[in-house]
N, C-alpha and C positions, 0 to 999 in steps of 0.2 A: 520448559518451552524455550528458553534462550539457551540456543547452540552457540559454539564457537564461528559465529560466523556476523557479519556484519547484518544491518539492516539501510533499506533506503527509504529516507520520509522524501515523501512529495507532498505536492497542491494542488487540488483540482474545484476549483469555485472555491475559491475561502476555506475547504476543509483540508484537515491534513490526513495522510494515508503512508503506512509501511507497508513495503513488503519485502521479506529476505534478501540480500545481497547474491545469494547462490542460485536463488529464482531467476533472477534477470538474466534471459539469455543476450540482448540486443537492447544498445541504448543509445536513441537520435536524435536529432532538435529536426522539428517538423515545423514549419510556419511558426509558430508565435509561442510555440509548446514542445514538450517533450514525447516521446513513444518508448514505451518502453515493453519489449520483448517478454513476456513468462510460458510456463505452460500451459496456461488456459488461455491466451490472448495477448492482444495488443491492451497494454491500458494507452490513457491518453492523460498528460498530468499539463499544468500553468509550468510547471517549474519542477526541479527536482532542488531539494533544501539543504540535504545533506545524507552522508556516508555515515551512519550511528554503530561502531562497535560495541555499544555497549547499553542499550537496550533495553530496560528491565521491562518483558512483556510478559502481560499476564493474561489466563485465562478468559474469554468474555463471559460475564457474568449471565445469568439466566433470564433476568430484567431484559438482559439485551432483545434477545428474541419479540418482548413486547414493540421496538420502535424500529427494527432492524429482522430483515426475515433473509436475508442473504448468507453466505460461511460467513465467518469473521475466524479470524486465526487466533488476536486476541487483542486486548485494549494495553495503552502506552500511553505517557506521558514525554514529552520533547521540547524542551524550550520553553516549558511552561502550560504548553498546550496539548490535549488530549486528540491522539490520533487514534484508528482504528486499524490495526495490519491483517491486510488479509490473507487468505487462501489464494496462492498463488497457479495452482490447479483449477479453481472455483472463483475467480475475481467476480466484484458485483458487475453488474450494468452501468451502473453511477460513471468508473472507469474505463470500461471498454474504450475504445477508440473507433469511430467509424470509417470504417474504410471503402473509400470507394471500389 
């Protein structure tokens, strides 16, 4: 699962979220927040935290599907704190961005 390629954690409400470096087509400061460009959409983040080359993501496990029915690409730990990376084809809802 971890290609040669970077990862981006962001924040959206308190949670944290990756998603691949080479996903991100378009990256903006919109009002108060970030927009950030993939192929499935606009997400909308608090913040963007950092540029992670080196990422150890793994799998999401099968539990997940209990609390979690969206893709998920696969679970990470960053700074101490577990974030969820997703499917950048597949983003959830949580991140979308609403676009007038």
């Amino acid at each position: 699962m971890n290609a040669a390629h970077s990862w981006v954690v962001l924040e959206q409400d308190g949670r944290l979220w990756g998603v691949a470096g080479t996903a991100v087509e378009r990256l903006e400061r919109r009002d108060a927040g970030m927009r950030l460009r993939v192929p499935g959409g606009v997400l909308a983040a608090d913040r963007v935290l950092a540029v992670v080359p080196d990422l150890r993501v793994v799998p999401p496990p099968a539990a997940l599907r209990r609390f979690w029915s969206e893709a998920a690409a696969g679970l990470a730990v960053w700074d101490g704190r577990p974030l969820l990376v997703i499917d950048a084809e597949r983003p959830p809802r949580a991140l979308l961005a609403a676009e007038a």
